[in-house]
MARVOVO-152186 format. One record per residue (C-alpha): x, y, z negated. Coordinates in steps of 0.2 Angstrom, whole numbers, plus 5000, padded with zeros to 4 digits. Last residue first. Layout:
BEGIN
X,Y,Z
...
***
This chain:
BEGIN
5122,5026,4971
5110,5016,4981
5100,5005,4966
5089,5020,4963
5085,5026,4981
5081,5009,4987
5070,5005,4972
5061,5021,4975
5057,5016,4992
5051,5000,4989
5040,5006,4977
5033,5018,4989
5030,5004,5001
5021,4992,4987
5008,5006,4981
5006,5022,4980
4989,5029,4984
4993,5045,4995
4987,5063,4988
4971,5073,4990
4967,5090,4984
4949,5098,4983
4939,5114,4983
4952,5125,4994
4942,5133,5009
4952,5124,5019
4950,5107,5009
4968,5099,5001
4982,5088,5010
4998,5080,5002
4999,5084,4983
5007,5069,4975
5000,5053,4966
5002,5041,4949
5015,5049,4941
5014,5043,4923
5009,5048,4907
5014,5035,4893
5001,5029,4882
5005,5009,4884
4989,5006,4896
4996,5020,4908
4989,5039,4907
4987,5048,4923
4997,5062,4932
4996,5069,4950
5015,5077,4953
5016,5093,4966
5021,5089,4984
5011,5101,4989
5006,5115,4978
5014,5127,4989
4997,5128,4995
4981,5130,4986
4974,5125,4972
4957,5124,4969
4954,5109,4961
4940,5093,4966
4951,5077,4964
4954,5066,4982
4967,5050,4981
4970,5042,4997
4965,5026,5006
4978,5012,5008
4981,5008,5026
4972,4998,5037
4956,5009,5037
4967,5023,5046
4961,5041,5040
4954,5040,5022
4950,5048,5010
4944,5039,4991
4939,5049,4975
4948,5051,4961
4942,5048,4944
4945,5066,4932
4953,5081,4942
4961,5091,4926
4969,5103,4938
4984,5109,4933
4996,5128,4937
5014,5133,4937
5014,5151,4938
5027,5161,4949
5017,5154,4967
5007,5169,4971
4988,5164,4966
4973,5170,4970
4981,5170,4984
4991,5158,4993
5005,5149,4983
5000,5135,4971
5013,5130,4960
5008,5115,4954
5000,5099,4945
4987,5088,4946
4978,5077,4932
4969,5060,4936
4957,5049,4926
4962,5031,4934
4952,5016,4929
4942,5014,4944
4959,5019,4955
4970,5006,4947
4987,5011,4950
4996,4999,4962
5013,5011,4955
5016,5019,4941
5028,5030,4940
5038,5034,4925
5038,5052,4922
5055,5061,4917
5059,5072,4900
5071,5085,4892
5074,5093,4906
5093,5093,4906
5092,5072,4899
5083,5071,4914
5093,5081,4928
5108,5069,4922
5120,5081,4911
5140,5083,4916
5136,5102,4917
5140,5103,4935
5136,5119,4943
5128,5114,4958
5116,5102,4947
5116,5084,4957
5100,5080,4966
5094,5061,4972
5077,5065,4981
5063,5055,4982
5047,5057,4996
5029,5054,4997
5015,5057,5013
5013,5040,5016
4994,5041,5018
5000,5058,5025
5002,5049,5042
4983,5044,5044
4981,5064,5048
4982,5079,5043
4990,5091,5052
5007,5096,5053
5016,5081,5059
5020,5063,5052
5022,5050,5064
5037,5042,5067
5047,5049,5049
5030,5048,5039
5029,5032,5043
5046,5027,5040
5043,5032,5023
5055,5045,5013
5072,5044,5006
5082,5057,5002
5100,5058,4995
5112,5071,4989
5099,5086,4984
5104,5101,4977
5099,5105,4960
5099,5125,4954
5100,5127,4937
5090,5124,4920
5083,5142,4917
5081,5144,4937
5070,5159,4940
5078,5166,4924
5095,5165,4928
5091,5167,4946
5086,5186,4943
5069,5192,4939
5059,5206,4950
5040,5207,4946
5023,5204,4955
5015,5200,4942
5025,5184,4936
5043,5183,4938
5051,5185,4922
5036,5171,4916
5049,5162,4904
5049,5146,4914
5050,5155,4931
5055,5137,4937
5056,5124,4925
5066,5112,4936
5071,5120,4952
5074,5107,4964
5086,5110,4980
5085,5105,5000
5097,5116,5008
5091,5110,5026
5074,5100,5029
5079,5082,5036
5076,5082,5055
5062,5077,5068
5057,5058,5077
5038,5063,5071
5040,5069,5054
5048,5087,5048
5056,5079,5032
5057,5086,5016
5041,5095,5009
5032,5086,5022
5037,5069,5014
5028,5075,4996
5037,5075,4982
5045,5064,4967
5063,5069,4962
5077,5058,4954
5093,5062,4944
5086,5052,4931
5099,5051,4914
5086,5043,4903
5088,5026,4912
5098,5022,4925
5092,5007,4936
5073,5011,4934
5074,5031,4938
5064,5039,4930
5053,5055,4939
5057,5072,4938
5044,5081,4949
5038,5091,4962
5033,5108,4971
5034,5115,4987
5046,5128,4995
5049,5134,5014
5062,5143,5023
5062,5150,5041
5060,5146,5059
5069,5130,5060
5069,5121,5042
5078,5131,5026
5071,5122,5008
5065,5125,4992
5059,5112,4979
5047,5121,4965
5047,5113,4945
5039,5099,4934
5046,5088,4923
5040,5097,4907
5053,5098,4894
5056,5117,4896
5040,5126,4904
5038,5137,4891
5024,5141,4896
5006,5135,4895
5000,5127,4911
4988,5140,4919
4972,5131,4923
4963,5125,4940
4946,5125,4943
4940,5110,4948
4927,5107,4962
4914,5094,4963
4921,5078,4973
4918,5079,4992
4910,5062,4996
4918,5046,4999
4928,5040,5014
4918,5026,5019
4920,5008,5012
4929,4995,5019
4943,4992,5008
4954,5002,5019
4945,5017,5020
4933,5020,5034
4938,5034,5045
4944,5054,5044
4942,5066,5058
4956,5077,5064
4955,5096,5066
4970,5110,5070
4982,5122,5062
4986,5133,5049
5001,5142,5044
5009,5144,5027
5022,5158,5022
5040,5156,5013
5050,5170,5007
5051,5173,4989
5066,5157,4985
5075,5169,4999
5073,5184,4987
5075,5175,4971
5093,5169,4977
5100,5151,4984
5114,5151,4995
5124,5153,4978
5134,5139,4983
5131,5131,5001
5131,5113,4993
5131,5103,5011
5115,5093,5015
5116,5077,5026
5102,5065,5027
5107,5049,5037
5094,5042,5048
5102,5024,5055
5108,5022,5038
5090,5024,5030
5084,5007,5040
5099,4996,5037
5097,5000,5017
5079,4999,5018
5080,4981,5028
5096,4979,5014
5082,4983,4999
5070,4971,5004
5056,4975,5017
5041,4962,5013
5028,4980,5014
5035,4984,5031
5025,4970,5036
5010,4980,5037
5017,4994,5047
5020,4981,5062
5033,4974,5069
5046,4979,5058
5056,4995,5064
5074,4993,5066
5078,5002,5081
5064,5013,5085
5071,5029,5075
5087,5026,5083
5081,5032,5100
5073,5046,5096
5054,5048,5099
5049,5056,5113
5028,5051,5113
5020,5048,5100
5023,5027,5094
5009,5016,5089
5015,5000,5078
5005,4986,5078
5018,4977,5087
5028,4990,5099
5013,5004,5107
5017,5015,5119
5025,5033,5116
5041,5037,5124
5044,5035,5144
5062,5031,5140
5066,5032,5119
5072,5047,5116
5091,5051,5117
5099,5062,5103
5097,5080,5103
5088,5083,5087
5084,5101,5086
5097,5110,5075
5094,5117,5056
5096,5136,5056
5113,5144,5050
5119,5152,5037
5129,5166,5045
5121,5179,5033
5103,5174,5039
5099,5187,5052
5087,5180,5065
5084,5163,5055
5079,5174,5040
5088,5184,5026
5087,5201,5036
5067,5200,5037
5059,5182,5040
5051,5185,5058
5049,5166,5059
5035,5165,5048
5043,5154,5034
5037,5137,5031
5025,5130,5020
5027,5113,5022
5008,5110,5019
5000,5114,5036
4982,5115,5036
4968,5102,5040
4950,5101,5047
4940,5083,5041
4927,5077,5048
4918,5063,5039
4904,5070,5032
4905,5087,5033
4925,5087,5026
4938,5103,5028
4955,5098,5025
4971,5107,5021
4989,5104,5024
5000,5106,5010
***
């Protein structure tokens, strides 16, 4: 989770993919068990890279394929269909082998956060300024058991390590009550900016569910994992993210979301939902004067140590914003650090059903507040895509 740091409108961010230090120990990239690390891309970038195509502003050295297909400009993203989705995510394929048992409570242990540099934030999209710095909330241990909650830690190996983040079982519109389908943040997936797909991306529903873990204790798999190990078969994740997301803040992580299709590595012949117990609908085009929002997580960074899984009641979001043409995001005062990127931001809908309404993206450096991109018609797109593609 990157971090931000607002007086007025500037804003100083940390990296939320949580990534390994690069001096891992005997289970990192220098000695991993013949695992390897993922490889840089090496296809042809674009000649003379960066430049501007539409609307669209391009960093420098993008691959190739990433520039075929793109709309114009980001706005007209919004009237893709599912084949302009379906043309698009072909072109960028996610590949992620089941290693079986790759997955133990020492490399789940191993991840680390680094911090880098400032960007400043602008007017939101509806014309107003990014709002003030809601009152922090402090955040509350969620009461175990886990079981029949949809939340849980996605883990993952990039170059230079292994990360983990957390996230959530959502439904799935086109097969309902047997969702195989995860909510998180982009970052926790994808390294942005013409980059790779993570490696050995699974979900962990209910992770440390009977607290086996907590206090600096040893626990085995069995009771890290209660409800298995879910690797992930499909990702999707928004093309902005994909050109210029990176590891600070900026107006990329106003698409900062992601869904994953995950299977159990030990098939059972249940859907991730009917394992759980439970999936949250997500609501989409939220509206954010009626919204009264709860976070989730499993914050890393000390005071905390990522074995509990943690909420902040964050009331009416605010607005952030770093491109007033794109929708602003969500801030809530909590004090929750990183590792609880990606984690599910919750509201109740007219009908009484909680439903996703956010994830984690960015939070403040000295950890006050969380924000999390508004999600409207592109998300949807991209959770159609995924649900009808099976």
């Amino acid at each position: 989770m990157p971090s931000i740091h607002r007086s007025a409108l500037a804003a100083a961010l940390v990296t939320g993919a949580l990534l390994a230090a690069s001096a891992c120990g005997p289970d990192g990239p220098a000695g991993n068990g013949g695992h390897a690390a993922p490889p840089v891309a090496t296809e042809t970038t674009a000649p003379g890279g960066g430049g501007v195509i539409g609307g669209i502003t391009l960093p420098s050295g993008l691959p190739t394929s990433l520039l075929e297909g793109l709309p114009k400009t980001w706005d007209d993203l919004r009237k893709w269909k599912y084949e302009d989705w379906d043309k698009w995510a072909s072109k960028h394929v996610f590949n992620n082998p089941v290693v079986k048992d790759f997955w133990n409570p020492d490399k789940m242990g191993d991840a680390k956060p680094a911090d880098p540099a400032p960007p400043t934030a602008k007017p939101a999209a509806d014309g107003s300024t990014t709002d003030p710095e809601p009152t922090v909330v402090k955040a509350v241990p969620v009461p175990r058991p886990y079981l029949k909650q949809p939340s849980g830690k996605v883990f993952f190996s990039a170059q230079g390590g292994r990360g983990n983040c957390s996230a959530t079982v959502i439904a799935d519109p086109q097969h309902p009550g047997k969702s195989n389908l995860i909510w998180t943040a982009a970052h926790c997936v994808h390294e942005g900016k013409g980059g790779n797909f993570y490696k050995d991306l699974v979900f962990v529903p209910a992770y440390n569910n009977s607290g086996a873990s907590s206090g600096g204790r040893k626990a085995p798999l069995s009771e890290l994992a209660p409800l298995g190990t879910w690797w992930a078969d499909q990702v999707v994740t928004s093309p902005q993210w994909m050109v210029e997301g990176g590891p600070t803040g900026d107006a990329a992580n106003q698409y900062d979301f992601a869904v994953m299709r995950v299977h159990n590595q030990n098939d059972t012949g249940k859907s991730l939902e009917e394992t759980v117990g439970s999936a949250a609908p997500v609501w989409f085009d939220a509206p954010r004067d009626q919204l009264k929002v709860s976070a989730s997580g499993y914050p890393l960074v000390k005071p905390f140590d990522g074995q509990e899984l943690y909420r902040c009641d964050g009331g009416k979001p605010t607005r952030l914003s770093f491109d007033a043409k794109r929708p602003a995001m969500l801030t809530i005062g909590c004090d929750m650090t990183q590792g609880s990127s990606g984690g599910g931001w919750f509201a109740t809908m007219p009908d009484g059903r909680t439903a996703l309404v956010s994830n984690t993206s960015i939070g403040t450096q000295d950890h006050t507040s969380l924000s999390g991109p508004y999600l409207e018609t592109v998300a949807k797109q991209a959770l159609d895509w995924i649900s009808r593609k099976q």
